[in-house]
C-alpha positions as CSV (number, residue, x, y, z in Angstrom):
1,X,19.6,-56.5,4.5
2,X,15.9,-56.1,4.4
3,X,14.4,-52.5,4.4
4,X,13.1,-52.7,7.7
5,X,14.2,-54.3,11.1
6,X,11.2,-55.5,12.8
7,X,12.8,-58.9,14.2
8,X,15.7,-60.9,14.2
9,X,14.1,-62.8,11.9
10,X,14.5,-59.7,9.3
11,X,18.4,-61.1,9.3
12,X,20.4,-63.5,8.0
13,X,23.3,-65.2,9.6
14,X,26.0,-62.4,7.8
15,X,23.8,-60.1,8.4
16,X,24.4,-60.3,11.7
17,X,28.1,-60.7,12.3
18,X,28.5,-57.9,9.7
19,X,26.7,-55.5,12.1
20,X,28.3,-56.7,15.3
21,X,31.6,-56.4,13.4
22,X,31.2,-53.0,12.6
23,X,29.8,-52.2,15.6
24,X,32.8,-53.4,17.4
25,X,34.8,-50.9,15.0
26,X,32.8,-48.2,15.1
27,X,33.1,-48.2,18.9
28,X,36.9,-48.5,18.6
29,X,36.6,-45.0,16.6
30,X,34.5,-43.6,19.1
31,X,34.3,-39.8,18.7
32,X,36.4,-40.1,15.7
33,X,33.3,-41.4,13.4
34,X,32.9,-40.1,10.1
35,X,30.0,-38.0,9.9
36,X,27.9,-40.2,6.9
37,X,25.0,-39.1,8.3
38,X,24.8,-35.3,7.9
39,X,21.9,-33.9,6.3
40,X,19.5,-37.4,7.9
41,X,16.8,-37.3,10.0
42,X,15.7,-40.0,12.4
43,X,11.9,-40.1,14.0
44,X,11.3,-41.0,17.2
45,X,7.8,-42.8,17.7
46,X,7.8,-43.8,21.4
47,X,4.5,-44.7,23.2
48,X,6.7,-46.7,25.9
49,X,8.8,-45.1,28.5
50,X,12.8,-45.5,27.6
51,X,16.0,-44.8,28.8
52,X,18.4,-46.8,27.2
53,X,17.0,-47.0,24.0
54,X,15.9,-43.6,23.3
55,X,19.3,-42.1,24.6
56,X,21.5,-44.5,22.7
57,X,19.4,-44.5,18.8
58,X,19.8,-40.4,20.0
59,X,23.2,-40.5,20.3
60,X,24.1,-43.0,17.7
61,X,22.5,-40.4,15.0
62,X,24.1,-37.6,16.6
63,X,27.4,-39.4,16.6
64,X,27.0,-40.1,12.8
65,X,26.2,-36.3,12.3
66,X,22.2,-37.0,11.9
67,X,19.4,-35.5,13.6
68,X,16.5,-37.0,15.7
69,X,13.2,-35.5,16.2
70,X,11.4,-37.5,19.1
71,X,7.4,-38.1,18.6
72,X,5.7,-39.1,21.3
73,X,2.7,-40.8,20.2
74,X,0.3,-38.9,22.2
75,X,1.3,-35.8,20.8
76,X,0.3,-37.2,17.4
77,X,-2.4,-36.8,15.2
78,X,-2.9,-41.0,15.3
79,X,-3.6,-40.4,18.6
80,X,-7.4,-39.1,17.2
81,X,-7.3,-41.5,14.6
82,X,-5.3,-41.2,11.8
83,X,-4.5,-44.2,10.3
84,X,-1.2,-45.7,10.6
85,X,-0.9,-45.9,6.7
86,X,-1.8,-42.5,6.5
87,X,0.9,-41.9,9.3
88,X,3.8,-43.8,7.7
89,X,2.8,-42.2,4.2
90,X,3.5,-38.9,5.8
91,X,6.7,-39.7,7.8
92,X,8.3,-41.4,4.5
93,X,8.1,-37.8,2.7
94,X,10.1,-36.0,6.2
95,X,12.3,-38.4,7.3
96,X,15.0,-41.0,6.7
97,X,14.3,-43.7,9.0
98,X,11.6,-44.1,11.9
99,X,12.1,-46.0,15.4
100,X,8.7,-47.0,16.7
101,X,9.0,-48.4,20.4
102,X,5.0,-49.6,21.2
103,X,3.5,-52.4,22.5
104,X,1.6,-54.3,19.4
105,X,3.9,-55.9,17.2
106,X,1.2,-55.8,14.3
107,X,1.5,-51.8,15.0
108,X,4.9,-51.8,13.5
109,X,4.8,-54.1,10.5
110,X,1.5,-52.1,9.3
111,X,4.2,-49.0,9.5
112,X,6.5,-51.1,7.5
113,X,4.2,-52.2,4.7
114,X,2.9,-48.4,4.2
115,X,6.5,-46.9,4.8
116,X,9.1,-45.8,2.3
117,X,12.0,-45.7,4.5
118,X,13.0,-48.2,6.9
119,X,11.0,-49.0,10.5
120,X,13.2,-50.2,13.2
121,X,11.1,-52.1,16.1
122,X,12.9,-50.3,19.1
123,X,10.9,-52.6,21.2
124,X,7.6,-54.1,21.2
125,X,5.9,-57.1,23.6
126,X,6.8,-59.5,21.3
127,X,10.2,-58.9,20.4
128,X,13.6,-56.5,20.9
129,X,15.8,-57.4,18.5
130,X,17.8,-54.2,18.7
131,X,18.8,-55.2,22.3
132,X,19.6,-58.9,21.3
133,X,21.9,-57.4,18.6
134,X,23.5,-55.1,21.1
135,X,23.8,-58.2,23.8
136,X,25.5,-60.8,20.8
137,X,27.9,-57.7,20.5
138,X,29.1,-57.3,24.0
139,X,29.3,-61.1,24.3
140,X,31.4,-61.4,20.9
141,X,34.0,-59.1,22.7
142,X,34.4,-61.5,25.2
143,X,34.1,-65.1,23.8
144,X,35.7,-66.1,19.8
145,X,32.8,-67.8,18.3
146,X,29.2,-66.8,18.6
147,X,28.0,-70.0,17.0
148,X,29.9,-72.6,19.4
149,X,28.4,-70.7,22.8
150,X,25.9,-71.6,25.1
151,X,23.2,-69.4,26.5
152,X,20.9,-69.3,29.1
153,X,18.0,-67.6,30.0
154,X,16.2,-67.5,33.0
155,X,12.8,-65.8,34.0
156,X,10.0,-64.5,31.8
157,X,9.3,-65.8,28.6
158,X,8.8,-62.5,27.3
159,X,9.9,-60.0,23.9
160,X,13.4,-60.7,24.8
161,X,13.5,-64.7,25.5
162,X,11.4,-64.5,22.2
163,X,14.4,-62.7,20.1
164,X,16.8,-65.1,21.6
165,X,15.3,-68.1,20.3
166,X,14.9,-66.0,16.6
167,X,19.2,-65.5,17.2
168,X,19.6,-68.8,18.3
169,X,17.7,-70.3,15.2
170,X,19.7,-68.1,12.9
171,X,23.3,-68.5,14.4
172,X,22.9,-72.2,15.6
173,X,24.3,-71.4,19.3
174,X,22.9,-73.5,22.4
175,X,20.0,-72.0,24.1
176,X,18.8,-73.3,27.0
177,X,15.3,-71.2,28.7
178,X,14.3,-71.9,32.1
179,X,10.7,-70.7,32.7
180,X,7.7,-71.2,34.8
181,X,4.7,-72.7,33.3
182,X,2.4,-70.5,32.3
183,X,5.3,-67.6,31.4
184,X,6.7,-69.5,28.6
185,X,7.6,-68.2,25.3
186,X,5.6,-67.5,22.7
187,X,4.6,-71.4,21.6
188,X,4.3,-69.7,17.6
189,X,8.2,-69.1,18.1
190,X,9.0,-72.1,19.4
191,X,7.4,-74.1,16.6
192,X,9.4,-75.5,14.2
193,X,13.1,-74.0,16.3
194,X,15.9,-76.3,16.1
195,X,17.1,-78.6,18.4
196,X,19.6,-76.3,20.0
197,X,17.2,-74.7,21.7
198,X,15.0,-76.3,24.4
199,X,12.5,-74.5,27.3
200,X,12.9,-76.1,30.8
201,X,11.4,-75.6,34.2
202,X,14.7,-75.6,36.3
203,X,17.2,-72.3,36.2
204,X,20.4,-74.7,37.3
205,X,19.5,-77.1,34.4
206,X,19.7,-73.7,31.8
207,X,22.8,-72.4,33.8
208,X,24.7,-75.8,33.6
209,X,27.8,-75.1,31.3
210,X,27.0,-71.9,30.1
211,X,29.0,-69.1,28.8
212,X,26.7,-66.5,28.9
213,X,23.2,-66.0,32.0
214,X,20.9,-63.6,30.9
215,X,17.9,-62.3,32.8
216,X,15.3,-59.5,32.9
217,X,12.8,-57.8,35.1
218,X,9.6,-60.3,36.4
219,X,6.9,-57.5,35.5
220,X,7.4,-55.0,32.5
221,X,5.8,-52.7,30.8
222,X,1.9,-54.2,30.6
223,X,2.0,-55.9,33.5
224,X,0.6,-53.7,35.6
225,X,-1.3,-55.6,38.6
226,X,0.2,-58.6,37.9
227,X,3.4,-57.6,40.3
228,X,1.9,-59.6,43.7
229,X,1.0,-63.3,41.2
230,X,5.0,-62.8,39.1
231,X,6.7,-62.5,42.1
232,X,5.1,-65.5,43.7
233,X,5.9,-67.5,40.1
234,X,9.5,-66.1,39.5
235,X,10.8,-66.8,43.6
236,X,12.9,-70.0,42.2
237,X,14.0,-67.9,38.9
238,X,16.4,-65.6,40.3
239,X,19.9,-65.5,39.2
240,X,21.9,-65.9,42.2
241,X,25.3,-67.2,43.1
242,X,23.9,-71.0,43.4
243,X,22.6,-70.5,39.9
244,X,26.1,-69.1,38.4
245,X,27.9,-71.8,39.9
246,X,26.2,-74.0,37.5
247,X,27.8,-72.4,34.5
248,X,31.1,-72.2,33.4
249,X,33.8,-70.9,35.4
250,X,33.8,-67.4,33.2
251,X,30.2,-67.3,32.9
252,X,28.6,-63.7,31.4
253,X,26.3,-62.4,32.7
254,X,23.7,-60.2,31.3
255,X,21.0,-58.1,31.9
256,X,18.9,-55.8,29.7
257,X,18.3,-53.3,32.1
258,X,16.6,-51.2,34.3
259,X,16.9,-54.3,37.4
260,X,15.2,-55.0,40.6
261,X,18.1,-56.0,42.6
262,X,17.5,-59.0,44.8
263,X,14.6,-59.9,42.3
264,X,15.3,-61.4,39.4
265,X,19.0,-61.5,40.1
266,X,21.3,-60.6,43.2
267,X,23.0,-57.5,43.8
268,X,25.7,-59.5,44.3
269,X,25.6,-61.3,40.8
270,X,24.9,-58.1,39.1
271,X,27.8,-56.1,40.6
272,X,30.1,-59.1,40.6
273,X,33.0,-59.6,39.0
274,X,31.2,-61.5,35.6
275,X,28.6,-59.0,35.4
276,X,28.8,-57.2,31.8
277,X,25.4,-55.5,32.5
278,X,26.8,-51.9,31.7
279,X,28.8,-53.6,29.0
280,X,25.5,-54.1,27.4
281,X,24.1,-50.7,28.0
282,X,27.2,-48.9,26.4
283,X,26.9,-51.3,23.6
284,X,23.0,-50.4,22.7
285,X,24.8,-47.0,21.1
286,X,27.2,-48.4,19.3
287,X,24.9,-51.1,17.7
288,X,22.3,-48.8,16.8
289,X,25.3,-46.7,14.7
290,X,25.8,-50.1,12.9
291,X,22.1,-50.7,12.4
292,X,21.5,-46.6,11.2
293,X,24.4,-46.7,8.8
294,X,23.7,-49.9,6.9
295,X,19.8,-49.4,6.9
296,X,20.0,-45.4,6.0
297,X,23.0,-45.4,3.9
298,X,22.2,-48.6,1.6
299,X,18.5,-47.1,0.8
C-alpha cells in the first residue's frame, strides 16, 4: 500500500480485498485482538462534526492497544495561520498516524505531501473512502464475489457516490447511479471510468437487478440553506419499497448514516428485513483496525 489513504484511488485491487479480508477476521477476534499497537499514537484532526467515524478510528486504536489524541481544528494553532506544512512537519515528529476529517480535499493531500507518517482522509466533500471500504466489507459478508455484483446508488452525487465510482473502477463491479441533473457526480471522476459504470436519471432503472441499494442524506455538511431547493430535487430519489422491488429478490441495502427517515429512504426500507444499515456502522471499527494495522505497522 501507499503511505497515505486519501482516496480509493490510493488502492489497488489486492489492496482492497486484503483489508476487507482482515477486517472480516479481525472482527471474528473481536476483544481477543492482539495488542500490535501499544506504544502508537493516532491524531485526530476533525473540523467536521462525527459520530461514527470519530468513535470507530477511536475504538479501533484502543482495540489494537494504541492511543488517540482528538484535535479539533479550532483549537489549533492553524486556526491563526500556521501553515499546513508547518502543521504536518510538527505532527510527523509526535505521532504515528493522523486522521483529518475536513471539507477541502486539497487540505489533506497538502498534509500528505509535508507529512512523514501516513494521513488517512476520514472524510472530505469529495471523497470517503474509509466508509466505502467499510460498506464493500459488510456487503462481502453477505454476497461471494465482490467483482460479479451490482450496485446502485440513488440520490446525491456527492463524496460518497464519488468513492463508489473510484471502487467500482478498481474492482470492475456494475454500478449503476441514479441522480438528478444538476447533483451529479463529480464529471472529473466520471471521465475516463469504465463501462460498468453509468449515471442515470431514473432510481428504478439503478435499482433493477441489483444486489446491493445504497443511499445517503439529500443535504450534508455544507449545504446549509440549500435544504428547501434538495428536497424539491431529491422527492423522486427516495428509496422506498417501489424502488427495492426493482432489485433482486435479496437486495442490500445500505446507508451511511445519520438518516432522515421518510427522506431519502423509508422507515420502512431502512428497518426492514434487507436493511444492513447498522451492519455498516459496526463495520466502520473493524475496517479502520484493518486500515491502522497495515498503514502503522508496515511504516
Amino acid at each position: 500500500m501507499e503511505k497515505d489513504l486519501l482516496s480509493i484511488k490510493n488502492l489497488n485491487k489486492e489492496d482492497i480485498l486484503s483489508l476487507i479480508d482482515r477486517a472480516i477476521e479481525l472482527k471474528k477476534q473481536a476483544r481477543k485482538v492482539n495488542k500490535v499497537l501499544t506504544g502508537y499514537s493516532l491524531g485526530l484532526i476533525f473540523e467536521k462534526a462525527s459520530t461514527r467515524t470519530r468513535v470507530s478510528f477511536e475504538t479501533a486504536m484502543f482495540r489494537l492497544g494504541g492511543q488517540t489524541i482528538f484535535l479539533s481544528s479550532s483549537d489549533m494553532q492553524i486556526a491563526r495561520g500556521e501553515t499546513v506544512a508547518d502543521t504536518a512537519r510538527v505532527l510527523s515528529r509526535y505521532l504515528d498516524g493522523l486522521v483529518v476529517r475536513t471539507y477541502s480535499q486539497d487540505l489533506v493531500e497538502e498534509m500528505a505531501q509535508y507529512s512523514a507518517i501516513p494521513i488517512i482522509n476520514g472524510l472530505t466533500d469529495l471523497y470517503h473512502p474509509c466508509q466505502i471500504l467499510s460498506d464493500l466489507m459488510t456487503i462481502r459478508e453477505k454476497i461471494d464475489s465482490l467483482e460479479d455484483m451490482k450496485v446502485a446508488w440513488i440520490g446525491d452525487g456527492n463524496n460518497m457516490a464519488n468513492s463508489w465510482i473510484n471502487a467500482a473502477n478498481i474492482l470492475g463491479f456494475e454500478l449503476v447511479l441514479a441522480c438528478p441533473e444538476g447533483y451529479q457526480p463529480d464529471s472529473g471522476i466520471m471521465k475516463g471510468s469504465s463501462h460498468n459504470i453509468k449515471v442515470v436519471l431514473d432510481p428504478k432503472e439503478a435499482a433493477y437487478g441489483a444486489d446491493a441499494i445504497n443511499t445517503d442524506v439529500w443535504y450534508s455538511m455544507g449545504d446549509e440553506g440549500q435544504e428547501a431547493d434538495r428536497k424539491d430535487a431529491f422527492q423522486s430519489y427516495q428509496v422506498n419499497q417501489d424502488v427495492v422491488d426493482a432489485a433482486s429478490k435479496d437486495v442490500l441495502i445500505m446507508h451511511c448514516l445519520p438518516v432522515h427517515r421518510d427522506e431519502e429512504i423509508s422507515a420502512g426500507v431502512i428497518d426492514g428485513p434487507n436493511s444492513i444499515v447498522f451492519d455498516q456502522a459496526e463495520n466502520k471499527m473493524h475496517l479502520h483496525m484493518s486500515v491502522l494495522e497495515k498503514l502503522l505497522l508496515d511504516r
